[in-house]
C-alpha positions in Angstrom: -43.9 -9.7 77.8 -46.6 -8.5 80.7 -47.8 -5.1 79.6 -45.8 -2.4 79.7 -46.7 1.1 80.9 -44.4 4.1 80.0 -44.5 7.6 81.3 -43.4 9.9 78.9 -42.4 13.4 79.7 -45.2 15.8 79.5 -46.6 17.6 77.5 -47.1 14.5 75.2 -50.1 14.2 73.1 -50.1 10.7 71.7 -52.8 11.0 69.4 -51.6 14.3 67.6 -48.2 12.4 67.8 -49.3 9.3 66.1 -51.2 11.6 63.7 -48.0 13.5 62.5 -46.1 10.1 62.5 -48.1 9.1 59.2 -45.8 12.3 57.6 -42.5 10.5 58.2 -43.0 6.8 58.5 -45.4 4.6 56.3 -44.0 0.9 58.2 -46.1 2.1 61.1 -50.0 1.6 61.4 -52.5 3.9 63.7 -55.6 2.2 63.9 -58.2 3.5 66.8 -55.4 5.8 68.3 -53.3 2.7 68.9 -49.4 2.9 67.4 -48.0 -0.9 66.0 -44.7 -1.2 64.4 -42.1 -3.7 63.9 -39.4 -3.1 66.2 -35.6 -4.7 66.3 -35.2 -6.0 70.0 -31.6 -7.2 69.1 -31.6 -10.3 67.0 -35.6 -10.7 67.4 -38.3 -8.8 65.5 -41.7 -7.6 67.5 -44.5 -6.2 66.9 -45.4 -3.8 69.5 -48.8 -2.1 69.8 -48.8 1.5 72.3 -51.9 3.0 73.5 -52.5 6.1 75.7 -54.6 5.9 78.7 -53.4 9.0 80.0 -53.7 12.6 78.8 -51.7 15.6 77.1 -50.5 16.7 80.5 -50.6 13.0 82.3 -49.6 10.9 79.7 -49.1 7.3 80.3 -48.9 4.6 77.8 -49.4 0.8 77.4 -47.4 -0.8 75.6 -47.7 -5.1 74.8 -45.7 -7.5 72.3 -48.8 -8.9 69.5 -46.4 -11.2 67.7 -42.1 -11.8 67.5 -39.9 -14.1 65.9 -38.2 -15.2 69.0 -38.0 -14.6 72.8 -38.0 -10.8 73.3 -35.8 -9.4 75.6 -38.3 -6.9 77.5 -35.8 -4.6 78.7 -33.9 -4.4 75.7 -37.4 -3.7 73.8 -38.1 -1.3 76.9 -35.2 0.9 75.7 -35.8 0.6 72.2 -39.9 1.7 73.1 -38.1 4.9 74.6 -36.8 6.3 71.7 -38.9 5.0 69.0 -41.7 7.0 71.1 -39.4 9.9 71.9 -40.6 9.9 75.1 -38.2 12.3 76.8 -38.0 14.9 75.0 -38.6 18.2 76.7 -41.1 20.7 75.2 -41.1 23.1 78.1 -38.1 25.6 77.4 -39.3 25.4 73.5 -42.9 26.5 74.5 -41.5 29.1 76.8 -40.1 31.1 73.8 -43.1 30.1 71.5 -45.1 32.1 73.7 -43.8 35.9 73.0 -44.2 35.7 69.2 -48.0 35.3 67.9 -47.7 33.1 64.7 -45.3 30.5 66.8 -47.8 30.9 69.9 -50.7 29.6 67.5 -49.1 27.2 66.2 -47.9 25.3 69.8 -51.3 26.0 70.8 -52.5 24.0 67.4 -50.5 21.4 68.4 -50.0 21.0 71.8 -48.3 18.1 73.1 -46.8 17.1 69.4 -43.4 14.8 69.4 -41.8 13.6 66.8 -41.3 9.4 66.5 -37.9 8.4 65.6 -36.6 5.6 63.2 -35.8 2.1 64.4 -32.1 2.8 63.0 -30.3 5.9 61.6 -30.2 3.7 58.7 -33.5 3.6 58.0 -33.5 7.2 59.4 -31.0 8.1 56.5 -32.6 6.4 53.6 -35.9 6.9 54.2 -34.9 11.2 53.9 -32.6 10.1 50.6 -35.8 8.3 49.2 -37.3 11.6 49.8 -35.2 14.4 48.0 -36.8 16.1 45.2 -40.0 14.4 45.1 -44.0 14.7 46.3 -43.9 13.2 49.8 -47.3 11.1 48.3 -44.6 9.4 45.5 -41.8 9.1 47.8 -44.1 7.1 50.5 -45.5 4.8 47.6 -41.5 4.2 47.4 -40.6 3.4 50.8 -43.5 1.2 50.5 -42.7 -0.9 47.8 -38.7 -1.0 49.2 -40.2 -2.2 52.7 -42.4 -5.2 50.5 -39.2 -6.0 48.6 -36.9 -6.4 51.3 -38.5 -5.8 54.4 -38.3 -8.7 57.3 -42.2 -8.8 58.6 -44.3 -10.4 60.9 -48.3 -11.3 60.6 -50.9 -10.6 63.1 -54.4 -11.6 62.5 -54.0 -11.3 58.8 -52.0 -8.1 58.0 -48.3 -8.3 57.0 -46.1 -5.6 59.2 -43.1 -5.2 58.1 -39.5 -3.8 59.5 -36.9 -1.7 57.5 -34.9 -3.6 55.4 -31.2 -4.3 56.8 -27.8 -3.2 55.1 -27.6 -6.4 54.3 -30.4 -6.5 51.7 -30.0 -3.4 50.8 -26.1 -3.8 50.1 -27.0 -6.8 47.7 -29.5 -5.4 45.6 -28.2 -4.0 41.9 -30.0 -0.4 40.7 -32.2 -3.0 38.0 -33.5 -4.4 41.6 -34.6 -1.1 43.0 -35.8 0.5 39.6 -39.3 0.5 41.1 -38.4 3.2 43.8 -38.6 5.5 40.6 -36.1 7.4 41.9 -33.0 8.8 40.3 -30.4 5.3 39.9 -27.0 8.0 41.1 -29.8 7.9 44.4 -30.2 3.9 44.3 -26.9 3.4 43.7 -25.6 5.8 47.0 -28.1 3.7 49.1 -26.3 0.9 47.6 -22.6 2.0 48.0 -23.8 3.0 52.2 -25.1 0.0 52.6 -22.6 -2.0 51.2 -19.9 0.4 53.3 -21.9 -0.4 56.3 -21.8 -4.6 55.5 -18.2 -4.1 55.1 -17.0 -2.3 58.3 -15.9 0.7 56.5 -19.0 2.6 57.9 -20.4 2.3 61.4 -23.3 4.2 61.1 -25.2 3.2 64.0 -22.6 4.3 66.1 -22.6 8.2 65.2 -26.4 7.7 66.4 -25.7 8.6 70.2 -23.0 11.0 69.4 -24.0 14.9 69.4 -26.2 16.3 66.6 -23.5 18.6 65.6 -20.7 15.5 65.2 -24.1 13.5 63.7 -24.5 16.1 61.2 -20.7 16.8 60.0 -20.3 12.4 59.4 -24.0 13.1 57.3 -23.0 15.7 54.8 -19.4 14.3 54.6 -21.5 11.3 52.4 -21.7 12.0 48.9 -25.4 13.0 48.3 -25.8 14.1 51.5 -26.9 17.5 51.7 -28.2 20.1 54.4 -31.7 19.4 54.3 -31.0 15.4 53.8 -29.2 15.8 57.2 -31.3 17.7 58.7 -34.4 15.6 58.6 -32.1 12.6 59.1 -31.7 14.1 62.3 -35.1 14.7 63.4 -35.9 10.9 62.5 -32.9 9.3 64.2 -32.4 11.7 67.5 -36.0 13.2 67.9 -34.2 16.7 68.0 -34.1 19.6 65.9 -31.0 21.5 65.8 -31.4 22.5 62.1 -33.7 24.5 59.9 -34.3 22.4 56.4 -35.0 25.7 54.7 -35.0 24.8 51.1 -37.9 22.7 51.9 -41.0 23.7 49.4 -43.3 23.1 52.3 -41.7 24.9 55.1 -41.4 27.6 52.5 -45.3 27.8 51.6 -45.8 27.3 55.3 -43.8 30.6 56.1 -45.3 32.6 53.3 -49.2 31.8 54.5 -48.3 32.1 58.4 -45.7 34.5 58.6 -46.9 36.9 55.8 -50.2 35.8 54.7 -49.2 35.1 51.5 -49.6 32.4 48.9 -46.5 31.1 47.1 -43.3 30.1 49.0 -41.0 32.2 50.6 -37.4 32.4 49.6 -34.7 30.0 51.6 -32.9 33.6 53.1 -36.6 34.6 54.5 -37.0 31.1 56.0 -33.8 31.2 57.7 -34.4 34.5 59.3 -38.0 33.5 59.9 -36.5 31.1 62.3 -33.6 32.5 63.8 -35.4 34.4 65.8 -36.1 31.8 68.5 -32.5 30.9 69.0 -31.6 27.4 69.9 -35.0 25.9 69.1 -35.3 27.4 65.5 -35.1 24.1 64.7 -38.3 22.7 66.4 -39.6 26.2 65.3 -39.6 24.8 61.8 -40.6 21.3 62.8 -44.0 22.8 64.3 -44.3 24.8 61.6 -44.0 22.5 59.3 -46.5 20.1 61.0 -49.3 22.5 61.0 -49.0 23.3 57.5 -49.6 19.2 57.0 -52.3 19.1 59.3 -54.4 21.7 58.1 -54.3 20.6 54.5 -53.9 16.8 55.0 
């Protein structure tokens, strides 16, 4: 592959991007402002490493193959670049309304050009937001890393091990004794298992909702047993790069209310949340995202 420059759709800040990417995906690596991950280009794994030589307003990014497992099919990996990088989403109608209410015009001025990466798969997508229900985001990432070690398919470049998500497959093998060291709950291992083994068997295609609209996304979501609103909801912003729904049970959106919305410590109730955000319509969903964001980046 000859290097590969993208355009995305501006706005696009790539290093506040990559920056917020550490809060939803640990089989990624930033290192000097320059994005590798593992990506599925069909049958072949590669290792793709992004860099921005543009700027917030004219962005442009380079994009080049470090290692693969096979012959990678650029315009296949082209495509797959596109939405792992979100790059055309529109910020420009969202930024519009931010701007005639104070707290949400701060907050899109704090983070100007933010996007939000999506997953490889809505598999991973899905269980990477199961891992993460109920727990410190700090103990469910020391989970998803051990589960990528386990049964992750990687590839080496000059001495680091990257690795990709692991496939139904693996995942529809493994027993609850095999993924005890997620240290999550085993009903929660043993519904990753019983998807994934769904998925193996036909009885599931997943990966074809992915395309379809949010709204039809979200309905096949919470129709899974341990599948709730907020599980979906995130699901969604990590598989489609949109945000249609406000998670607003979760404990940091709530704290992220309280201190911005009302200068107050603590977290807000779920019914405040939800009316916190329903004032900006159709994008009370990114509403939350960016909310959510700036909370993480000014105390991590």
């Amino acid at each position: 592959m000859q290097l590969m420059r993208l355009f995305p759709k501006p706005p696009y800040d790539f290093p506040r991007t990559l920056a917020a990417n550490r809060f939803l995906f640990v089989m990624s690596e930033a290192r000097d402002n320059r994005f590798r991950r593992v990506i599925h280009a069909g049958d072949v794994l590669a290792l793709v490493e992004v860099s921005s030589v543009g700027t917030a307003d004219v962005p442009e990014l380079n994009a080049k193959v470090l290692a693969a497992n096979g012959t990678v099919d650029d315009a296949l990996l082209a495509v797959k670049l596109h939405r792992v990088l979100n790059l055309d989403a529109n910020l420009a109608p969202f930024y519009a309304v931010a701007e005639r209410e104070p707290v949400l015009a701060q907050t899109v001025r704090q983070l100007y050009g933010l996007h939000s990466m999506q997953a490889d798969s809505l598999f991973e997508a899905l269980l990477l937001t199961m891992i993460e229900q109920q727990i410190a985001l700090k103990m469910a990432q020391a989970a998803e890393r051990w589960l990528l070690a386990w049964g992750g398919e990687s590839l080496t470049y000059e001495g680091t091990i990257y690795y990709a998500f692991p496939s139904a497959q693996r995942i529809a093998a493994a027993t609850g004794t095999d993924l005890t060291p997620l240290k999550i709950t085993f009903g929660r291992m043993q519904r990753m298992i019983d998807l994934a083994q769904a998925i193996v068997s036909g009885a599931f295609d997943l990966e074809n909702l992915r395309d379809q609209p949010a709204d039809v996304v979200y309905r096949e979501l919470v129709a899974l047993k341990g599948v709730g609103h907020w599980t979906a909801a995130w699901t969604l912003v990590r598989a489609q790069g949109q945000h249609p729904f406000v998670g607003a049970s979760d404990v940091a959106l709530r704290a992220a209310v309280n201190y911005y919305y009302r200068s107050l410590s603590g977290r807000a109730n779920v019914e405040l949340v939800e009316q916190t955000f329903a004032q900006y319509g159709e994008f009370a969903g990114i509403a939350a995202f960016y909310t959510i964001m700036r909370w993480a980046f000014d105390r991590y």
